[in-house]
N, C-alpha and C positions, 0 to 999 in steps of 0.2 A: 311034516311034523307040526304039528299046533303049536302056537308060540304059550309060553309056560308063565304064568302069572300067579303071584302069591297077593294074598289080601291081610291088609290089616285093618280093623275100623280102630278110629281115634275117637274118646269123647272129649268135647268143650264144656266143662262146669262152668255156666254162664253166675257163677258165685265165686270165682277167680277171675282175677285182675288179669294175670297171665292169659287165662283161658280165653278171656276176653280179647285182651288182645290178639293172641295169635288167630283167633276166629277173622279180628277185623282185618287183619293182614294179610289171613289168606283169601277173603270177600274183595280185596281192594282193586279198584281199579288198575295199579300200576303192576301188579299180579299179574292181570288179565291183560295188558300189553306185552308186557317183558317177556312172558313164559308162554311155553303152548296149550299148557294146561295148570290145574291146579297141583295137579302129582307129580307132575315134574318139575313145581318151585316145592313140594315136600322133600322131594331126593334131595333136590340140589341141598337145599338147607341144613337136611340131617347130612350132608356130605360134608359141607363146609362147615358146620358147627362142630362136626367131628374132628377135621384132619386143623383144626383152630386149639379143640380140645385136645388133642396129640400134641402139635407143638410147641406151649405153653408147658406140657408135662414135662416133655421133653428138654426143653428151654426155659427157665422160672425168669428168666431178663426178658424174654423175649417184647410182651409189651410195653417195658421201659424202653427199651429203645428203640418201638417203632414212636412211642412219643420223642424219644427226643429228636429222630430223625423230623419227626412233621415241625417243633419246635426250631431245627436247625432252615429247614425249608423254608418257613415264615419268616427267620430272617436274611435269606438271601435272598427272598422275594423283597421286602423291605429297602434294603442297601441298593440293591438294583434300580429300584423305581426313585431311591430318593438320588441316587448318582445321574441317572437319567432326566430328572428332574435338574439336576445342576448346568447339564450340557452346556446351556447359553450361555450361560456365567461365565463358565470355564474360556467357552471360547469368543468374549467380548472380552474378556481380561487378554486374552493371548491378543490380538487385532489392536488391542488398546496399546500391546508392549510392544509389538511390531510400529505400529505408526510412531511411538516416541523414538525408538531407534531409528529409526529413517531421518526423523527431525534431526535426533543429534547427530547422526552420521550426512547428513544436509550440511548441518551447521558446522560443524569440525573441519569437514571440505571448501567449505569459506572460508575458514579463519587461515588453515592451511595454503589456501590460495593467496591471502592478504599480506601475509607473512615472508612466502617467496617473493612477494611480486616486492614488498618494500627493502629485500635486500639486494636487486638484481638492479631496479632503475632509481634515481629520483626522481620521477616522475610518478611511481606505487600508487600513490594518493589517490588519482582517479580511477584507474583500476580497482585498488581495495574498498574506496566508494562503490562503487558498479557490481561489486562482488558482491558485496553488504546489502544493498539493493537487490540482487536478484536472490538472494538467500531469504531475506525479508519477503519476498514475492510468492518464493514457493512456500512459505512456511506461513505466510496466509493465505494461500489458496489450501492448504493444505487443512488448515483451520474450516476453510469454509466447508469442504467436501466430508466433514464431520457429519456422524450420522446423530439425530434426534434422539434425545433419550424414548427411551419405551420402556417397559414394566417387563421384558423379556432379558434386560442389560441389567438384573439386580446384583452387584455384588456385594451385599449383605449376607453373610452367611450363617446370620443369627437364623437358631434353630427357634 
């Protein structure tokens, strides 16, 4: 059985804008990759302008709310890239709250030790010196193993 082909010819009124254009688009390079021919980007086109033109009939929202979807899209690409953008911040603030906890929970454990040690003997004094000293010891070592400011540590959160 012979495969069964119907024909239509189209003209282009090169006096239309339209006509013009659709001529250049169907001439275009990117035509001529995407499809396998010229009549099979005709179908497709008259396919999808149609079942386009159905559901707009069908649906009078229907393009409101693919814009508001692409609108809603844009900004959760937005928040994303600007939260992502904050990371460092976030997490030199956190490192920054951990290391003062540590100092004062250093320093509390001192005083705590100063305090037992002066009700137990009279002798406390050098001890609660000696404790005070190595409190002091770690709490500038601790100072020193501080990292350099960088431009990555901003916690400015002015927009």
């Amino acid at each position: 059985m012979a495969d069964k082909t119907w024909n239509k010819n189209v003209r282009f009124n090169m006096n239309s804008e339209d006509a013009v254009q659709a001529w250049s688009l169907l001439h275009s390079a990117e035509v001529d990759r995407e499809f396998k021919s010229q009549n099979e980007f005709i179908i497709c086109a008259i396919n999808d302008f149609y079942e386009r033109h159905i559901s707009t009939k069908n649906d009078p929202y229907l393009e409101t709310r693919e814009k508001e979807d692409a609108f809603v899209d844009r900004i959760v690409e937005q928040v994303t890239a600007k939260m992502l953008a904050n990371i460092p911040a976030l997490a030199g603030m956190y490192l920054l709250q951990q290391q003062t906890a540590l100092a004062a929970g250093l320093q509390n454990g001192a005083m705590m030790n100063v305090t037992s040690a002066n009700m137990s003997t009279g002798a406390a004094n050098d001890s609660a010196l000696s404790a005070t000293n190595s409190t002091t010891d770690t709490l500038h070592k601790a100072e020193e193993n501080e990292p350099e400011e960088n431009e990555l540590l901003d916690f400015s959160f002015g927009m």
